[in-house]
C-alpha positions in Angstrom: 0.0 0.0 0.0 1.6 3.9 -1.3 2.4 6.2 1.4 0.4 9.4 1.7 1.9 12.4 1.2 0.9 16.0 1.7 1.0 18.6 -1.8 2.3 21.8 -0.4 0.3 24.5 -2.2 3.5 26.7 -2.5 4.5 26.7 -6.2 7.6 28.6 -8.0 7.2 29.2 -11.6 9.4 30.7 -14.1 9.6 34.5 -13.9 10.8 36.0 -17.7 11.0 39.4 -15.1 14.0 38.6 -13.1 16.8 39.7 -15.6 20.5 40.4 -15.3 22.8 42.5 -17.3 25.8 40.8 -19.3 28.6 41.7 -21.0 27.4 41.2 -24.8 30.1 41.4 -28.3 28.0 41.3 -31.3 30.7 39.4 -33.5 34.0 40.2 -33.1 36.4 43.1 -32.4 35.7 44.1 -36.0 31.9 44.5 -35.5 32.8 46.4 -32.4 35.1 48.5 -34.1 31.8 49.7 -36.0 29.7 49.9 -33.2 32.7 52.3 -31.5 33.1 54.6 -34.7 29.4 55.2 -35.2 29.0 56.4 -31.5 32.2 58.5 -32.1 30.8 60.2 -34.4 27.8 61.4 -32.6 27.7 64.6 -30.9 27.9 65.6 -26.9 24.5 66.3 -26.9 23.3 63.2 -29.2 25.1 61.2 -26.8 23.5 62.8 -23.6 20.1 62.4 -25.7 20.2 58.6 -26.5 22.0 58.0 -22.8 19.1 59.8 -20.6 16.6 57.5 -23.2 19.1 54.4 -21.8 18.4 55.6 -18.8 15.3 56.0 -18.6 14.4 52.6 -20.3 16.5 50.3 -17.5 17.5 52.2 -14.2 14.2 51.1 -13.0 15.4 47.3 -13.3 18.9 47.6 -12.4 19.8 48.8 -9.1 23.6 50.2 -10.6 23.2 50.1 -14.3 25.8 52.8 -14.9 28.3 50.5 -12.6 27.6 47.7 -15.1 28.1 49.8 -18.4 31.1 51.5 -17.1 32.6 47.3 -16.4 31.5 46.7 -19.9 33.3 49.4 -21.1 36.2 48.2 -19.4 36.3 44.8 -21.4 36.2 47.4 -25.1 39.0 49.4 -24.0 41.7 47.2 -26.1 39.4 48.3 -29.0 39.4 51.4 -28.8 43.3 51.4 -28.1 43.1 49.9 -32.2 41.7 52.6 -33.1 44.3 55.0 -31.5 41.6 56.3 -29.0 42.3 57.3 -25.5 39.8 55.9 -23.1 39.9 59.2 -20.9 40.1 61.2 -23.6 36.1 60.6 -23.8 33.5 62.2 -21.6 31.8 59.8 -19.0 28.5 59.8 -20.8 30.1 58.9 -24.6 32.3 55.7 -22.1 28.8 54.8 -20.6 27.2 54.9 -23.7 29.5 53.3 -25.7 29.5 50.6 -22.6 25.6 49.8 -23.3 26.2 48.7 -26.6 28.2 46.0 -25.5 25.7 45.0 -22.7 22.4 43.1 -22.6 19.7 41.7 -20.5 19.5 38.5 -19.7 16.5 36.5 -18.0 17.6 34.3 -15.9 14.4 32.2 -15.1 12.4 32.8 -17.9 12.6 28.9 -19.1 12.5 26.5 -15.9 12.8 26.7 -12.3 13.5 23.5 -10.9 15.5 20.6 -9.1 15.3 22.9 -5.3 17.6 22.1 -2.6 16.3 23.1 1.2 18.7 23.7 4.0 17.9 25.4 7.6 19.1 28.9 7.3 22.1 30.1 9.5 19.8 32.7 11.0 17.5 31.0 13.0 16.6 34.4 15.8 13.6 35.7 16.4 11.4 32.5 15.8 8.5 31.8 17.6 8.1 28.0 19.3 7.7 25.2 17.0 9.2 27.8 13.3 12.5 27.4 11.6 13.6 29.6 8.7 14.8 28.1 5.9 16.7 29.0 2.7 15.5 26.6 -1.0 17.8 27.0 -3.5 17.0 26.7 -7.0 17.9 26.0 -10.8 17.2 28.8 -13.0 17.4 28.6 -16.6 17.0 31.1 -19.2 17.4 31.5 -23.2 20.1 28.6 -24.3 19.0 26.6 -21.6 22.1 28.1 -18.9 21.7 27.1 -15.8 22.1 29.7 -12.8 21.6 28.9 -8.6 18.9 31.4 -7.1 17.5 31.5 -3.8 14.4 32.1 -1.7 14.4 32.8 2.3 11.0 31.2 4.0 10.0 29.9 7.1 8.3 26.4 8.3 5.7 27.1 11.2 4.6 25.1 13.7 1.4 23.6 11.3 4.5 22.8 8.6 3.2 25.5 6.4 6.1 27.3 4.2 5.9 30.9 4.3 7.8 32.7 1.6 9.2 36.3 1.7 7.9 38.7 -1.2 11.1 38.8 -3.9 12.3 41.9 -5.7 12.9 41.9 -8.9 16.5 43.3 -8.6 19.0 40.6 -9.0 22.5 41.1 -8.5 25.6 39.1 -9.2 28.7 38.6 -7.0 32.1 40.3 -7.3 34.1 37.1 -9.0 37.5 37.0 -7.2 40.1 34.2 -8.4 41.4 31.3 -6.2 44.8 33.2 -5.1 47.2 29.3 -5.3 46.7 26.1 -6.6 48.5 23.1 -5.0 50.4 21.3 -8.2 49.6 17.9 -6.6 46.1 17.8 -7.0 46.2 20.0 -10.4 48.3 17.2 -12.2 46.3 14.1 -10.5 43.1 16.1 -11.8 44.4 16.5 -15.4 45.5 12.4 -15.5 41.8 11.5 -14.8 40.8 14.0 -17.0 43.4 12.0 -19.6 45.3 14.7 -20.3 48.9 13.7 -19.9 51.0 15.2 -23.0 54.6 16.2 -22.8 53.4 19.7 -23.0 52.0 19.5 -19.2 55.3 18.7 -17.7 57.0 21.4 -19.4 54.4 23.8 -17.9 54.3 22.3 -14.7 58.2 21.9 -14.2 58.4 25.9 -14.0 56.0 26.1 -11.0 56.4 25.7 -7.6 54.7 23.1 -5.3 51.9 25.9 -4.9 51.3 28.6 -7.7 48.9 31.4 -9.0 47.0 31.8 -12.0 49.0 34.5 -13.5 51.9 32.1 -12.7 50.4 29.5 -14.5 49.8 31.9 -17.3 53.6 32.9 -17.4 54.7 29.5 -17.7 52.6 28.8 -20.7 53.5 31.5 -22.4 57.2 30.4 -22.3 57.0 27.4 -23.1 54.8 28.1 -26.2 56.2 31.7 -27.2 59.0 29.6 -29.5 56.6 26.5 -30.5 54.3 25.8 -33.0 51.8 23.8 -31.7 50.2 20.9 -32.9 45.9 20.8 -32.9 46.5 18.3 -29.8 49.0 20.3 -28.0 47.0 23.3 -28.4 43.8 21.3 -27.0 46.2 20.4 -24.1 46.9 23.8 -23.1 42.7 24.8 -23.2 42.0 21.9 -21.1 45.0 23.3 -18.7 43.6 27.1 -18.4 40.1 25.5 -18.4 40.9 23.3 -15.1 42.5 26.7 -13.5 39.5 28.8 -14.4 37.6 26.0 -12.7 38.1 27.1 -8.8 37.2 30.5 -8.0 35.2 33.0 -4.9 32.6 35.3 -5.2 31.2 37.8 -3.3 27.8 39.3 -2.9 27.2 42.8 -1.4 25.9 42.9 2.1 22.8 44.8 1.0 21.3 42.0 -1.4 18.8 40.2 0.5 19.0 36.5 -0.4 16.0 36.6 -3.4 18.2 39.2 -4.6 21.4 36.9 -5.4 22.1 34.8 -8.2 24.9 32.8 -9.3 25.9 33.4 -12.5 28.2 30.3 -14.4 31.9 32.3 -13.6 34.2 29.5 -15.6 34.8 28.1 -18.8 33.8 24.8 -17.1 30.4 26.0 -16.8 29.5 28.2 -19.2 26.4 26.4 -20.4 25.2 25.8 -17.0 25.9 25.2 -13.0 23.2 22.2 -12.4 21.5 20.6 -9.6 23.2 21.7 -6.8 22.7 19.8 -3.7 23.1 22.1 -0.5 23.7 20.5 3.1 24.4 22.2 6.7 27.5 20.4 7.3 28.8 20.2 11.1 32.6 19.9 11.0 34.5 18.0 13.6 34.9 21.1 15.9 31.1 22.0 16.2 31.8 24.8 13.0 28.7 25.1 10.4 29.8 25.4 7.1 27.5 24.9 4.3 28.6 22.6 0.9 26.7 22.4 -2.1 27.9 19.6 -4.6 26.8 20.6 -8.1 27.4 19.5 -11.7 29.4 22.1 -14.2 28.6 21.8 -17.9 31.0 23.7 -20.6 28.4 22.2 -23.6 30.3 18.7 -24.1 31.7 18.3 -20.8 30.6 17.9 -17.3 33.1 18.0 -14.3 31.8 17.7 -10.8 32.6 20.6 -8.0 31.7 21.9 -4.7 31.0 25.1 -3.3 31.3 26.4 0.6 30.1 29.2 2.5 29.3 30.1 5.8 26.6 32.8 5.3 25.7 32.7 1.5 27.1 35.5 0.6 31.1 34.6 0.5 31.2 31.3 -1.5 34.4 29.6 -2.7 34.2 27.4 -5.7 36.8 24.4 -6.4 36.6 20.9 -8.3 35.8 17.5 -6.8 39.3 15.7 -7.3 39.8 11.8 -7.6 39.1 8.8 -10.1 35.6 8.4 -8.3 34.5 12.5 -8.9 32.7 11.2 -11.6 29.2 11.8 -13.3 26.1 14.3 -11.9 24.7 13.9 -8.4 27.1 13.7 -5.5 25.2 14.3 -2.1 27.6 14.6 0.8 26.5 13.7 4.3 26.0 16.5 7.0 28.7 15.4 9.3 31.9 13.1 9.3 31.4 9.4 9.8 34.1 7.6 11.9 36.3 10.6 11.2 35.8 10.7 7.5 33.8 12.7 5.5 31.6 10.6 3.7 29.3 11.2 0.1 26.7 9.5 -1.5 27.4 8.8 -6.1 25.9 7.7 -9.0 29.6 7.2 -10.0 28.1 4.2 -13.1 25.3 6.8 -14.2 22.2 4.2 -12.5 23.2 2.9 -8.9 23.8 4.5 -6.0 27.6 4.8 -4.5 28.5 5.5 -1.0 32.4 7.3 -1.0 34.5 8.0 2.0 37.6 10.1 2.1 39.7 11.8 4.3 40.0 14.8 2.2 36.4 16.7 1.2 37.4 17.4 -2.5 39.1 14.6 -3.0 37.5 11.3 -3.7 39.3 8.0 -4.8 37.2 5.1 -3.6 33.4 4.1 -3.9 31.4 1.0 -3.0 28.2 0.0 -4.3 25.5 0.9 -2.1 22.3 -0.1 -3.4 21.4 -0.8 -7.1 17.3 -0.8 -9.3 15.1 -3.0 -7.7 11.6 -2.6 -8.1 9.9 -2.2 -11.8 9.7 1.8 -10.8 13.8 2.3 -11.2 14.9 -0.5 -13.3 16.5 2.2 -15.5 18.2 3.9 -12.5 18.1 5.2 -9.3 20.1 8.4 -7.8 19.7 10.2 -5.0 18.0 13.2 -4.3 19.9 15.4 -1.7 22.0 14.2 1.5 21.3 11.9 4.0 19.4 13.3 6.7 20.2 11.8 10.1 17.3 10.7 12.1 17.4 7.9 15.1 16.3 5.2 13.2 19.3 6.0 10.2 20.6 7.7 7.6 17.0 8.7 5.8 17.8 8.8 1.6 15.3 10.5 -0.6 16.2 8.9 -4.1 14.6 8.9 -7.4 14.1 6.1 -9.6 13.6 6.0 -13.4 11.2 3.3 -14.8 9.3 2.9 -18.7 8.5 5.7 -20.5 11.5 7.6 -18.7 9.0 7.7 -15.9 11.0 10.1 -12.2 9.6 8.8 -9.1 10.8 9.5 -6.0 11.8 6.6 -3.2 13.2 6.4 0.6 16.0 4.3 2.1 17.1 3.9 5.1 21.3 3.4 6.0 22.7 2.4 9.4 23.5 5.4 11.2 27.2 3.9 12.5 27.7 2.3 8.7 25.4 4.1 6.4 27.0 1.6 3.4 24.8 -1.1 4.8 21.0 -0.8 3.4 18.4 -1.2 6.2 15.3 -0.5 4.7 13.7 0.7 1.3 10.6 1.3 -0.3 9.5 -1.2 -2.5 6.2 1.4 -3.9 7.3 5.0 -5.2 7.1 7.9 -2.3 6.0 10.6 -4.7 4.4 9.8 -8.3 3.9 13.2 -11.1 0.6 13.5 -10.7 -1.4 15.2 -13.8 -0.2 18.6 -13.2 3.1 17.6 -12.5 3.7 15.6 -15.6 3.3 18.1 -17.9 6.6 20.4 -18.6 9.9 20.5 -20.2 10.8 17.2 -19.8 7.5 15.2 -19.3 6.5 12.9 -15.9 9.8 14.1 -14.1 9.3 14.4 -10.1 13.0 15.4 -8.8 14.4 16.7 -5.7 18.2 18.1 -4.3 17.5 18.2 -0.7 14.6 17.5 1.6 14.3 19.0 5.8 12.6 17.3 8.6 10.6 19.8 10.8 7.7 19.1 13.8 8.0 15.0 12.7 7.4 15.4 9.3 9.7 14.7 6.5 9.5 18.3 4.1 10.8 17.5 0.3 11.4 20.4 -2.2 10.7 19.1 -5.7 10.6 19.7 -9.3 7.5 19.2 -11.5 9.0 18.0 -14.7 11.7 20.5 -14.9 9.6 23.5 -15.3 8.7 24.4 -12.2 9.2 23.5 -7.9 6.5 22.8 -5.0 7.1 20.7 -1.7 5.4 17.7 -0.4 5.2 16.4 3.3 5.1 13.0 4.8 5.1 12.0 8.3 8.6 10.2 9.7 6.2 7.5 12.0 4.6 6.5 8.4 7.4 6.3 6.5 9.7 4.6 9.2 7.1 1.9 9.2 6.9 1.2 5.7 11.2 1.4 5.8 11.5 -0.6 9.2 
C-alpha cells in the first residue's frame, strides 16, 4: 500500500521578469570597431540624448546600471586602443554609452525553475516555538538553456506550512574573485583523470612551484609556447590546462542583497552552459563549526566535471573541483557530518546505482562501493539520490529517485545504518511521490525530482521539481514512513 503524502500548495514558476545585465560582443572586435566609430561620431549632446533614453528605459530594473556599463566598457578598452583612441580622452557619458552597446539583458528564469535544494538557514533568531527559517535553493534557466543557482528565504511554522518572503525583482551578481594558489599535486592528479597527460603538461608544470597562481600559470605557458608551434592536440592540451585553472574561484555578494536578490551566474569556462543541480547540506565539522557545501554539476556544452561550493553565510562562496578517479558523473550528495572521522558522500559514480564514498579529504575522492542498485519495476533504468542523507534515530534517511518505462521520475526512501550508512536497512519497494497530472506536464515530461529535503515538527518536508519546469514541496510523516522502511 503507497504512502500518503501531503502537496504543499506553494508553487515557484518561471519569472521572464527577473533579468541580469551581461557583458554582450555582437561578432568580433571588427563589428565592435563599428559599433565604436558610429558612437564616435555622434555629438555631446546626441550622446547625452540617446544616454538619458538608456536611462530612462532600465534604471528602473537595475539597481547600478551605470556600474555595469562603465565594467562593460572596461572589457572594449583594447578596442578602442586599435583605433588609437584614449579611453579618458572621452567624456563619462560617450564611455557609458558606448559601454551599453556591449551590454544586454538576460533572464535568468524565464525557461525553468526546478531541481530545489532546502537547507535550515544560519539565521534562525527571532522564531516563535515550533518555526525554523529556511533558505530553497534553485535552478534557473533562461534562453540557451544556462543554468544559474537562485535563492528564496521562508519559514516552516509550527502547522508545517512554508511561508515565503515577497522577492524583488532586482538581482544582483557577485564580485568574482580568483582562487589566489593552486597546489600542483592535486592540479596534475586532476588533469590524469581527466586524460590529459602530454609532454606539453610537464613542461608547464616543471616551471612552478609546489603551490602557484593563475598568473603564474599563465607565465609558464606563455614560455614554453612563445618559440613553438603547436600541434591541434598540444593546443587542445593547453585549453584543457587554463580551463581546469578557471575551474576554482570566490565570489562575493554585497551585504545589501537580500537573499532573493542573489544569483549565481556560471563564472568559468567549465560552466559556461550551465551550474546544475546543486545539492546544499548544513554540514557540522568535527569542531562543532557550520559550514554549508553544495555539490553541483558544471557543464561547458560537451563536458561535465563535478565541483563543490562552501560558505558560511551565503554571501562569500568559494568554488573548487571535486578531485579523484571516483568525482565522476552528476549527483554527488555529501553527508551532514563526518562518519568515523571521514567525511563521507553519496554517487551515481556508473550513471544508474547508487555509490557511497569515504575520504579523508572533502574534495578529493578516490574510492566508492556500491551501495544499493534498481530493484523494483519503478527504477529499473536507475536510481540516484535526491539530496544528503538526513540523520534521524532510526538511520541515515535517503530520498532517491528512480527511473522506470516511459523515462518515468519517481521519488523513493532508504534507510542506512546510522554507524555504517554503506549497509542498506530498509527501502521502499512502492514509489514515495508519483507526477501526478499537473506535475507531468513540462519541459521534460512525468519528471518528479528533488536536491534536498528538511525534517521539521516529525514530518519529512521534500522540495521538488515538477518536470523541470517548475518547484513545490510535499510532506510526509517520519512515524509513516519509518514503518513502511523498518
Amino acid at each position: 500500500m503507497a504512502i500518503t503524502v501531503s502537496r504543499k500548495e506553494n508553487k515557484f514558476y518561471p519569472d521572464s521578469k527577473r533579468v541580469i545585465t551581461r557583458f554582450y560582443m555582437p561578432g568580433g572586435d571588427g563589428r565592435g570597431e563599428f559599433i565604436i566609430k558610429k558612437v564616435m561620431a555622434l555629438s555631446e549632446d546626441e550622446v547625452k540624448t540617446i544616454f538619458t533614453g538608456v536611462l530612462r528605459d532600465f534604471t528602473h530594473r537595475h539597481r547600478n546600471i551605470t556600474k555595469v556599463f562603465n565594467k562593460h566598457f572596461g572589457n572594449i578598452v583594447h578596442i578602442l586602443e586599435n583605433l588609437n583612441i584614449i579611453p579618458d580622452s572621452l567624456s563619462k557619458e560617450k564611455r557609458l554609452l558606448i559601454g551599453s552597446y556591449f551590454s544586454h539583458e538576460y533572464s535568468i528564469e524565464s525557461a525553468a525553475f526546478f531541481n530545489p535544494s532546502i537547507v535550515e538557514d544560519p539565521d534562525q533568531a527571532s522564531l516563535e516555538d515550533g518555526e525554523k527559517r529556511i533558505i530553497v535553493s534553485f535552478r534557473a534557466t533562461g534562453e540557451g538553456h544556462i543554468s544559474s543557482i537562485v535563492f528564496r528565504s521562508g519559514i516552516i511554522n509550527k502547522n508545517n506550512e512554508l511561508i515565503f518572503k515577497p522577492i524583488n525583482y532586482f538581482v544582483e551578481q557577485p564580485e568574482i574573485i580568483r582562487i589566489p594558489e593552486y597546489d600542483k599535486e592535486q592540479f596534475l592528479e586532476k588533469l590524469e583523470e581527466m586524460d590529459i597527460h602530454k609532454d606539453i603538461v610537464d613542461l608547464v608544470m616543471a616551471r612552478l612551484g609546489a603551490k602557484f597562481t593563475y598568473n603564474e600559470l599563465q607565465n609558464s605557458i606563455h614560455e614554453c609556447v612563445k618559440d613553438v608551434k603547436l600541434s591541434y592536440s598540444k593546443k587542445n592540451v593547453i585549453q584543457s590546462i587554463v580551463w581546469l585553472a578557471h575551474a576554482s574561484y570566490e565570489i562575493t555578494f554585497s551585504l545589501n542583497n537580500a537573499i532573493s536578490e542573489r544569483v549565481i551566474f556560471p563564472v568559468s569556462d567549465s560552466e559556461k552552459n550551465g551550474i546544475e543541480d546543486a545539492r546544499f547540506v548544513r554540514f557540522t565539522d568535527y569542531d562543532g563549526k557550520i559550514i554549508y557545501y553544495a555539490t553541483f554539476t558544471a557543464y561547458n556544452g560537451y563536458a561535465i566535471l563535478p565541483k563543490i561550493m562552501e560558505t558560511e553565510d551565503f554571501y562569500h562562496f568559494r568554488v573548487t573541483p571535486l578531485l579523484g578517479k571516483c568525482a565522476q558523473n552528476k549527483g554527488m550528495a555529501l553527508f551532514p557530518r563526518m562518519i568515523n572521522g571521514r567525511y563521507a558522500m553519496i554517487s551515481r559514480l556508473d550513471g544508474y546505482r547508487n555509490y557511497i564514498m569515504y575520504s579523508d579529504i572533502i574534495h578529493e575522492w578516490q574510492h566508492a562501493e556500491l551501495l544499493e542498485e534498481p530493484e523494483y519495476p519503478w527504477e529499473f533504468v536507475q536510481i540516484g539520490n535526491c539530496g544528503s542523507p538526513i540523520e534521524t534515530e532510526k538511520g541515515w534517511l535517503l530520498v532517491t529517485h528512480g527511473v522506470g518505462p516511459m523515462r518515468k521520475y519517481c521519488l523513493g526512501a532508504t534507510l542506512l545504518d546510522l554507524q555504517n550508512p554503506a549497509k542498506v536497512i530498509g527501502k521502499l519497494d512502492e514509489p514515495l511521490l508519483i507526477p501526478n497530472d499537473e506535475e507531468r506536464e513540462g519541459y521534460v515530461p512525468n519528471v518528479v525530482y528533488s536536491c534536498g529535503a528538511i525534517i521539521h515538527n516529525n514530518e519529512l518536508i521534500i522540495s521538488y521539481a515538477m518536470s523541470d519546469s517548475a518547484s513545490s514541496f510535499v510532506s510526509v510523516s517520519l512515524d509513516v514512513l519509518f514503518a513502511k522502511l523498518t
